[in-house]
MDTraj code that builds the backbone (N, CA, C; nanometers):
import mdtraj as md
import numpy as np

residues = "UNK UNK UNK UNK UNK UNK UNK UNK UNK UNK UNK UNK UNK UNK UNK UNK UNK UNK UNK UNK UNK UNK UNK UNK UNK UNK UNK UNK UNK UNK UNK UNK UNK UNK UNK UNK UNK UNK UNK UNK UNK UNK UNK UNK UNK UNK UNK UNK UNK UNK UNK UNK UNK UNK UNK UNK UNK UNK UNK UNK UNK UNK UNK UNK UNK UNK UNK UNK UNK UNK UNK UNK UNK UNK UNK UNK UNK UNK UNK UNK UNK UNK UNK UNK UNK UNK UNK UNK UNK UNK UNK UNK UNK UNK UNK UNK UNK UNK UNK UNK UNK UNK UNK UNK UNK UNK UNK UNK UNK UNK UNK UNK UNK UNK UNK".split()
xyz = np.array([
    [0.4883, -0.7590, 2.3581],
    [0.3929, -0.6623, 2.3079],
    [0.4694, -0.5377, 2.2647],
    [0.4348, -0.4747, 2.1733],
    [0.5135, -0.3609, 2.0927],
    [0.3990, -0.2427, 2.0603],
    [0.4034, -0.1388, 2.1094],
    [0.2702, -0.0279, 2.1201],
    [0.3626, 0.0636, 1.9683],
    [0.2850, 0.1170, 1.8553],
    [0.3486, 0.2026, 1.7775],
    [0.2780, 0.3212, 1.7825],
    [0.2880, 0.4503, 1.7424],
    [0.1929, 0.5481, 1.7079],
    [0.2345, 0.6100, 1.5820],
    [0.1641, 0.6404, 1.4922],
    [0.1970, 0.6830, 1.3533],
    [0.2256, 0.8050, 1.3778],
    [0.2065, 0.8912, 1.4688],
    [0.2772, 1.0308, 1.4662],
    [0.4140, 1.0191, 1.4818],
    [0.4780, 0.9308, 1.5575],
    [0.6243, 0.8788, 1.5558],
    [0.6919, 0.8440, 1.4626],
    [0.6361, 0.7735, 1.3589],
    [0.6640, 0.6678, 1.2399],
    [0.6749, 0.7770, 1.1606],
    [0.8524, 0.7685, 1.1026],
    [0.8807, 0.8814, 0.9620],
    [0.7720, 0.8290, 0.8346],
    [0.7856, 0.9582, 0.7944],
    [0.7106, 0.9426, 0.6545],
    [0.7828, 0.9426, 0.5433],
    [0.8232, 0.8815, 0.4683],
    [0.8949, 0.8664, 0.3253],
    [0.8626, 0.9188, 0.2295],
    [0.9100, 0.9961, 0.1669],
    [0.8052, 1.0431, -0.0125],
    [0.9037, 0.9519, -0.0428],
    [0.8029, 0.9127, -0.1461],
    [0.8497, 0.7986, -0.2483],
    [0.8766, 0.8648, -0.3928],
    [0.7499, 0.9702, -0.4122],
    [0.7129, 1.0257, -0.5195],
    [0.6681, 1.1711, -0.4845],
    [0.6272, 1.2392, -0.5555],
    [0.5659, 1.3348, -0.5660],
    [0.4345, 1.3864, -0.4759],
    [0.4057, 1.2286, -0.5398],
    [0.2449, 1.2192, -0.5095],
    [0.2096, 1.1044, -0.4261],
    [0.2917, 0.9888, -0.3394],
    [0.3167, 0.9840, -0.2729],
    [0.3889, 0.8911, -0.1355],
    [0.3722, 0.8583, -0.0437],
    [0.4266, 0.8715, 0.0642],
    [0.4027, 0.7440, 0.1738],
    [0.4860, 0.7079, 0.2295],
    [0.4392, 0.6318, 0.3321],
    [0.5281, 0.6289, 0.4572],
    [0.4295, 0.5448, 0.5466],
    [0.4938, 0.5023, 0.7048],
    [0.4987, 0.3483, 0.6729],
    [0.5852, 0.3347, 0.7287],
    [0.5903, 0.1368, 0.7584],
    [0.6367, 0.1018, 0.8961],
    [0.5927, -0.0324, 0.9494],
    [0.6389, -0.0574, 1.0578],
    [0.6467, -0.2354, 0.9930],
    [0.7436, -0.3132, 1.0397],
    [0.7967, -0.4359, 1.0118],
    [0.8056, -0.4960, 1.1162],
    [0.7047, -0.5837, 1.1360],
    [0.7370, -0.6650, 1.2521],
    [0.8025, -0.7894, 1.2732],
    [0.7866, -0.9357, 1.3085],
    [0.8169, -1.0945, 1.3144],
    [0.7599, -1.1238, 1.1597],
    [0.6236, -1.1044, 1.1578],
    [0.5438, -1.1748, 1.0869],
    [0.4299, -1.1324, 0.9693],
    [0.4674, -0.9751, 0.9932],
    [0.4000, -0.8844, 0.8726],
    [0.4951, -0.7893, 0.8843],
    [0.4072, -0.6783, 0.7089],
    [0.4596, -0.5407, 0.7182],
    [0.3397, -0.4389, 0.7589],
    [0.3042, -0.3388, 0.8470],
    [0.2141, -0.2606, 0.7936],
    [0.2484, -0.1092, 0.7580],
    [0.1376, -0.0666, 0.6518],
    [0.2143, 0.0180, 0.6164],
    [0.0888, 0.1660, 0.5911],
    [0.1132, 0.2933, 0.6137],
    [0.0213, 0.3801, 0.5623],
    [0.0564, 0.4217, 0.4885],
    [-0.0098, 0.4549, 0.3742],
    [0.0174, 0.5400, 0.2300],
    [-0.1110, 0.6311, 0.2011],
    [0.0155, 0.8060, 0.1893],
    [-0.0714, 0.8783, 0.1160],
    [-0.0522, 0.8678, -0.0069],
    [-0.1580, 0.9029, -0.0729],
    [-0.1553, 0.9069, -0.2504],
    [-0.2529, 1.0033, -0.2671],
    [-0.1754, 1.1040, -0.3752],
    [-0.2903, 1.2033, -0.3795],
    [-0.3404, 1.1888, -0.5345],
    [-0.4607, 1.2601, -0.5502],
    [-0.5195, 1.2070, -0.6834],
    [-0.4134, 1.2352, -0.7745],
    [-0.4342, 1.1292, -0.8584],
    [-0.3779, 1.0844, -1.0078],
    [-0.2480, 1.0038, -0.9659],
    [-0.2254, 0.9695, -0.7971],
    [-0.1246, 0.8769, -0.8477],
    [-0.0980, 0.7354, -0.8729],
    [-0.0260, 0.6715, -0.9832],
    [-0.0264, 0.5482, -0.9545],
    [0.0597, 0.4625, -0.9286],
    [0.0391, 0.3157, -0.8711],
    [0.1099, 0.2468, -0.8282],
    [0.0975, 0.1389, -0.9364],
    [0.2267, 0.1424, -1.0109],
    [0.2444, 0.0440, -1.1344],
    [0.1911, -0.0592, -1.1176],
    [0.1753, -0.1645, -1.2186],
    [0.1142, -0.2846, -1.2085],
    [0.2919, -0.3720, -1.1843],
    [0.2070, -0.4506, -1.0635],
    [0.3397, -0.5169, -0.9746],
    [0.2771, -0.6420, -0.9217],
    [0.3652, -0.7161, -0.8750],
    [0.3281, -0.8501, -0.7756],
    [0.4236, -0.8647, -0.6845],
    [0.3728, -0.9624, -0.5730],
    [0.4596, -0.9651, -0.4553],
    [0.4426, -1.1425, -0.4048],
    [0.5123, -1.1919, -0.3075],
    [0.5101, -1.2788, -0.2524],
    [0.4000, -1.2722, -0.1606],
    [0.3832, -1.1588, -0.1103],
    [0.2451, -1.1563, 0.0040],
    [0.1317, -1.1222, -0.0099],
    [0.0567, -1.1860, 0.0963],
    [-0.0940, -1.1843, 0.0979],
    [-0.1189, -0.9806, 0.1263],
    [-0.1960, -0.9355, 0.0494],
    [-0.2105, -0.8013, 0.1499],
    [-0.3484, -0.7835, 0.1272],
    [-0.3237, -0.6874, 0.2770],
    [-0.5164, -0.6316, 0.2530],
    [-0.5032, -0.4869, 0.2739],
    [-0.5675, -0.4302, 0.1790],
    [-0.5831, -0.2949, 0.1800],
    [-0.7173, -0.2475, 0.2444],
    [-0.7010, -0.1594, 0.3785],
    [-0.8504, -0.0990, 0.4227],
    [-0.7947, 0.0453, 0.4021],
    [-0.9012, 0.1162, 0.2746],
    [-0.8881, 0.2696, 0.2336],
    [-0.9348, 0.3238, 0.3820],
    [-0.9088, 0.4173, 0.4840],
    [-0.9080, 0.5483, 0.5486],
    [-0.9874, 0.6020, 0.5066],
    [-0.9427, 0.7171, 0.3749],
    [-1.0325, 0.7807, 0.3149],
    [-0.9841, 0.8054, 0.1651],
    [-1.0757, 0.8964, 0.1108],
    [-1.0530, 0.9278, -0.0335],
    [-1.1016, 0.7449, -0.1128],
    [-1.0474, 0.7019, -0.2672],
    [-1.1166, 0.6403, -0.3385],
    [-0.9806, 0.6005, -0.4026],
    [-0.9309, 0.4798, -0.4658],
    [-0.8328, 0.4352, -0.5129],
    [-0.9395, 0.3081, -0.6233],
    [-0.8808, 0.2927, -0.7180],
    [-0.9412, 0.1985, -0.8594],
    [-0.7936, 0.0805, -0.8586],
    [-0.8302, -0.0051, -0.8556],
    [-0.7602, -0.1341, -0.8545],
    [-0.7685, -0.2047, -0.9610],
    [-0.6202, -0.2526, -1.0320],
    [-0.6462, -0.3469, -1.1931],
    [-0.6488, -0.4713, -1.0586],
    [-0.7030, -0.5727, -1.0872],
    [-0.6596, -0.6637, -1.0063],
    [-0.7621, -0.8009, -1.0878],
    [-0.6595, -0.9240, -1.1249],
    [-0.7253, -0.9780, -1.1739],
    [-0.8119, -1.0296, -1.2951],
    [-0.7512, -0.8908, -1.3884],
    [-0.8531, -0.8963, -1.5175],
    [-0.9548, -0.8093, -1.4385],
    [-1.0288, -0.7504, -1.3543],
    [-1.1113, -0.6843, -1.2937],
    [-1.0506, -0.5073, -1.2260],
    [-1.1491, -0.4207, -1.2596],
    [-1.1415, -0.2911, -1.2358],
    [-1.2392, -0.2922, -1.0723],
    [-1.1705, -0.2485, -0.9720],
    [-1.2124, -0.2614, -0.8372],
    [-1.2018, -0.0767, -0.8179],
    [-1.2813, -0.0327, -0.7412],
    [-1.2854, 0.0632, -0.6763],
    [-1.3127, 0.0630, -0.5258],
    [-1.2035, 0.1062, -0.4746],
    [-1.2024, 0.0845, -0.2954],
    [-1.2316, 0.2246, -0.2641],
    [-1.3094, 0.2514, -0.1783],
    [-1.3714, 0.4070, -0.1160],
    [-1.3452, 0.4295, 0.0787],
    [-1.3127, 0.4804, 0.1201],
    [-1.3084, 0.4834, 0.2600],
    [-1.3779, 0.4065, 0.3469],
    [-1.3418, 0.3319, 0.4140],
    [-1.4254, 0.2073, 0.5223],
    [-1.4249, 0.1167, 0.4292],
    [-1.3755, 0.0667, 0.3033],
    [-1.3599, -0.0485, 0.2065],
    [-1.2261, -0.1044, 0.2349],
    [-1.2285, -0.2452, 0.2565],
    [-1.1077, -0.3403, 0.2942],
    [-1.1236, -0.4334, 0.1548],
    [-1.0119, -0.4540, 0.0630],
    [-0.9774, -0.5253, -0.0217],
    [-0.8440, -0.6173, 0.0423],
    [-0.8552, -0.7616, -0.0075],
    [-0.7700, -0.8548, 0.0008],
    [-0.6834, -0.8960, -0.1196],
    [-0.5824, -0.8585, -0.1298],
    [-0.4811, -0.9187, -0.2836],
    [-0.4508, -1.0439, -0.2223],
    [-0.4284, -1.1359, -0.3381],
    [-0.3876, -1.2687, -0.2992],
    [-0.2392, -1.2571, -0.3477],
    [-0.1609, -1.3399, -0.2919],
    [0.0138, -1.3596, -0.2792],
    [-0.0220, -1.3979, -0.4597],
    [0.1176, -1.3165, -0.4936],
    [0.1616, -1.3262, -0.6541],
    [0.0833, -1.2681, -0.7261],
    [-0.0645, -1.2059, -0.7220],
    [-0.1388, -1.1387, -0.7628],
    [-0.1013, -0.9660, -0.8772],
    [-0.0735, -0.9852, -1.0088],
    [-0.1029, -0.8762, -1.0462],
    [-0.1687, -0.7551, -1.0273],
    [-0.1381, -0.6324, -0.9858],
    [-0.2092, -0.5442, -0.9628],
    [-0.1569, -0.4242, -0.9672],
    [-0.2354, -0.3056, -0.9993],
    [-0.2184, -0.1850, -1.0527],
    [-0.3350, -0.0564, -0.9550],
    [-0.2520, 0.0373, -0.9073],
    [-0.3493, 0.1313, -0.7725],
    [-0.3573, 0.2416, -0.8656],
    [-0.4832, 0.3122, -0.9061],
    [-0.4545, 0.4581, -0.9203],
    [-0.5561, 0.4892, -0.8121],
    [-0.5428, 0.6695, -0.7742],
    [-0.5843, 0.7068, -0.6679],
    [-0.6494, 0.7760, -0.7456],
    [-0.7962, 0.7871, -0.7238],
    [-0.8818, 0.8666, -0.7671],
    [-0.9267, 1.0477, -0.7261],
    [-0.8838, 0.9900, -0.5872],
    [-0.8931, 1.1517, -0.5140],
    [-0.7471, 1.1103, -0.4213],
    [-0.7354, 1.2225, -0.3565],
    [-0.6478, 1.2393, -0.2408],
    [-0.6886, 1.1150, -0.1327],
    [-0.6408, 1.0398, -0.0948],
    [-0.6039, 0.9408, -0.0106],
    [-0.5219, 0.8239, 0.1298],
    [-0.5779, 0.8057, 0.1901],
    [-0.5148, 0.7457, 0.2616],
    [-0.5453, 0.6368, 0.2768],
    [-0.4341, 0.5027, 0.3179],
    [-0.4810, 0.3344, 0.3182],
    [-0.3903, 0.2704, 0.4023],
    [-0.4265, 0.1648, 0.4679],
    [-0.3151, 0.0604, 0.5521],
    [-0.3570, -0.0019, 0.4800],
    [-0.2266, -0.0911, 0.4770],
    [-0.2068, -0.2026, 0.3921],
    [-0.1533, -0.2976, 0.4779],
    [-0.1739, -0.4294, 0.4769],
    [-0.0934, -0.5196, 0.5762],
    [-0.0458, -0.6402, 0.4898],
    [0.0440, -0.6610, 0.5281],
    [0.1074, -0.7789, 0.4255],
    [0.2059, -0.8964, 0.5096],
    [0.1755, -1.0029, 0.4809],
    [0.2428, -1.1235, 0.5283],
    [0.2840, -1.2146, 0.4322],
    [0.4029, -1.2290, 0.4255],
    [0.4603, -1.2234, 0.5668],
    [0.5546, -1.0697, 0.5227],
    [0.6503, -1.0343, 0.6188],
    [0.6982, -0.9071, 0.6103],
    [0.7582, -0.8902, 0.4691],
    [0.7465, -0.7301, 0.3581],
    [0.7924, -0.6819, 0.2873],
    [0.9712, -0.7015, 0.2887],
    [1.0099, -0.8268, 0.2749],
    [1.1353, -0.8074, 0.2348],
    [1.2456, -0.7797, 0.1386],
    [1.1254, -0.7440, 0.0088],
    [1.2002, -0.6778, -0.0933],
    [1.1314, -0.4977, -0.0233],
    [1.0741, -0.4390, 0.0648],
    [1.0827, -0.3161, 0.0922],
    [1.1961, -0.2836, 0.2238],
    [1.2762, -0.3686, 0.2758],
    [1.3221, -0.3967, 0.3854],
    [1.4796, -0.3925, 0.3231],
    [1.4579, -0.4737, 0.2615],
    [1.6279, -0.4864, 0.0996],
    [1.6413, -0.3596, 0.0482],
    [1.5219, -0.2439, 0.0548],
    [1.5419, -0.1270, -0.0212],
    [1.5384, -0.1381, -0.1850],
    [1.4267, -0.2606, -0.1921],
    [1.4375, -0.2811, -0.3734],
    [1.3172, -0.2685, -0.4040],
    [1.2125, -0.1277, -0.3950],
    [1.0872, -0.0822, -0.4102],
    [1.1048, 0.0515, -0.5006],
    [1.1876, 0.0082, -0.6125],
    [1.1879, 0.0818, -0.7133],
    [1.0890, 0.1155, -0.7840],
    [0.9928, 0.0645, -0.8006],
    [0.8524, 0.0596, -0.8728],
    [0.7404, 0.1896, -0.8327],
    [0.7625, 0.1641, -0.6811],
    [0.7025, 0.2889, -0.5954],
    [0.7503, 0.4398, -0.6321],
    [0.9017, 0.4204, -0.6708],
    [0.9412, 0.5505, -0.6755],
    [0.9044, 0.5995, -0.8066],
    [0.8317, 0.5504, -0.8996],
    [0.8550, 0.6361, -1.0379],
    [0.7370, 0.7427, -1.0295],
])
top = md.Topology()
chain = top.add_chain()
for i, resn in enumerate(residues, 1):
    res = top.add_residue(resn, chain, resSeq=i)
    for name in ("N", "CA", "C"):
        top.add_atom(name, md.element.get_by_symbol(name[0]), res)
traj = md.Trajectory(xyz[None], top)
């Protein structure tokens, strides 16, 4: 058993606008991200399943050929290899969980995040 607390967990700017915590375990990544309005997260794909549950604030999702809007207490599921594109509509916060673990964020090859 492994207890974490996010007040412990460094925070990364990635960008400007913004930021995250990650923790990497056996068998996932999870991760919190701030994003404050207007930022976005390029259109990208991954090997993993993830699910995004927004915190708070409002994020718009390309996902699919489909325009998604996730709002606080909203849990979205990306499917593994899935195209997708985040802008943040307002100031924001989200966990994201992904399986199996982020090992191109682990390799340090999350160039995409930083622009």
């Amino acid at each position: 058993m492994d207890l974490y607390n996010w007040n412990t967990i460094p925070e990364e700017v990635l960008s400007p606008l913004v930021s995250r915590q990650v923790i990497h375990t056996e068998h996932m990544t999870i991760a919190r991200l701030r994003m404050k309005k207007g930022a976005i997260v390029p259109l990208h794909h991954h090997i993993n399943e993830q699910v995004t549950m927004m915190q708070s604030g409002s994020a718009r999702f390309e996902l699919e050929g489909r325009e998604i809007v996730v709002k606080g207490g909203d849990c979205l599921r990306i499917p593994p290899n899935a195209p997708h594109l985040v802008e943040a509509m307002e100031d924001s916060v989200a966990t994201d969980l992904f399986s199996p673990p982020r090992a191109d964020w682990i390799a340090g090859d999350d160039a995409y995040l930083r622009k």
